[in-house]
C-alpha positions in Angstrom: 70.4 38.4 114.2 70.9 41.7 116.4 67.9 43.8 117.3 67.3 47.0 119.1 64.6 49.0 121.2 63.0 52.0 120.1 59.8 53.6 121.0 56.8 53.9 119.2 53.9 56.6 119.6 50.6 55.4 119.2 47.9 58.1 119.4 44.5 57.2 120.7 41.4 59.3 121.1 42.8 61.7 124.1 46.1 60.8 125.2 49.5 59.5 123.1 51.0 56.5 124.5 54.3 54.5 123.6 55.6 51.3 123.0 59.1 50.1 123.0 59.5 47.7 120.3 62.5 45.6 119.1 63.8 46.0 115.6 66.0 43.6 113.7 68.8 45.4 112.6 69.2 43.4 109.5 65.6 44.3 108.5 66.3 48.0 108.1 66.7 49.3 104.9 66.7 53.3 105.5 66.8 55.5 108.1 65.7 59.1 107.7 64.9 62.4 109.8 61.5 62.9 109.9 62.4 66.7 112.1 64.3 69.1 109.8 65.1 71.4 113.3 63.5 71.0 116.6 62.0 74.6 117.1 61.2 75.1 120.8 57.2 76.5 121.0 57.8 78.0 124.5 54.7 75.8 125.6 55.8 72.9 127.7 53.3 69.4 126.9 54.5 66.1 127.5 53.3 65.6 124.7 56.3 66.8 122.3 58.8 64.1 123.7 56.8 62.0 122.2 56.4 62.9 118.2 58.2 60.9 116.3 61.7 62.1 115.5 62.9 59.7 113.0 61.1 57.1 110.2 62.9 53.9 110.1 62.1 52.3 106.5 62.1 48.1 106.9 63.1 45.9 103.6 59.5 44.8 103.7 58.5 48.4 103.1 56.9 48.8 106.0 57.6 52.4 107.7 58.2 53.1 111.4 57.9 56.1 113.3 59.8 56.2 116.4 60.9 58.7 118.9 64.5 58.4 119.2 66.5 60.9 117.0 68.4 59.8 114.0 71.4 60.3 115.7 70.8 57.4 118.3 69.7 55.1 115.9 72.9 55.8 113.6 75.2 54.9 116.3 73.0 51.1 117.1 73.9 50.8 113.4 77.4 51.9 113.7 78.1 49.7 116.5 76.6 46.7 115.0 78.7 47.2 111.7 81.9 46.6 113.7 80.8 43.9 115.7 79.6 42.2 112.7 83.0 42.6 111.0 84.6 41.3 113.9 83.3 38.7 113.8 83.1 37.8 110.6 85.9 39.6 109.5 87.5 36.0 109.3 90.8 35.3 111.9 93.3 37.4 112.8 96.5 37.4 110.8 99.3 37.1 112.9 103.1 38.4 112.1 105.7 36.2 112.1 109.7 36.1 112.3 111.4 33.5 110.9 108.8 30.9 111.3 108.0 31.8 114.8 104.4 33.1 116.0 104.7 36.0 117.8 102.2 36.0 120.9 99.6 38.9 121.0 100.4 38.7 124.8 103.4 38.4 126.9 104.4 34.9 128.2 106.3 34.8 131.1 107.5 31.0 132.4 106.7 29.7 135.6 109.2 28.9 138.0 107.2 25.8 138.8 103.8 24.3 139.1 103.3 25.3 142.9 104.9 28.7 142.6 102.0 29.5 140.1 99.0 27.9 142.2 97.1 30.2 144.0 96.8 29.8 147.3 
């Protein structure tokens, strides 16, 4: 199980505050753009940093509005996808030359035990 932060708004009466939450990535079933194009207003509010920017969808059907743009989301997914396959991609095949292994590193002998003891 691999989970990720994200930020929630939660509006009250006068003020908009947030909440950074952790997700299970395995839980998330769509993920979805909830700004067509950011259009600048001219007026500067600390409040636009904090409308939600993208609608995560759980298997559960829940919905989640969270701040972060689709973009950063998609790459949490991304990057989970290839560590999960490897993984669980099962082991590495390894070539091979007439029976031998060859190493995935280079082995070079030791001239002896004390000339490879750090001293």
């Amino acid at each position: 199980m691999f989970s990720f932060p994200v930020t929630v708004p939660i509006r009250r009466p006068d003020s908009i505050e947030t909440l950074t939450v952790s997700i299970d990535i395995d839980k998330i079933a769509v993920v979805k753009s909830l700004l067509d194009k950011v259009e600048e207003s001219g007026v500067e509010s600390d409040f636009c940093s904090l409308l939600p920017a993208t609608e995560i969808l759980l298997d559960d059907g829940r919905k989640l509005p969270v701040v972060e743009p689709v973009e950063e989301i998609l790459r949490y997914l991304d990057a989970y996808r290839e560590l999960d396959l490897f993984f669980t991609g099962g082991p590495p095949v390894l070539e091979t030359r007439e029976g031998n292994v060859i190493p995935l590193f280079k082995v070079s002998p030791c001239a002896s035990s004390v000339g490879s003891t750090p001293a």
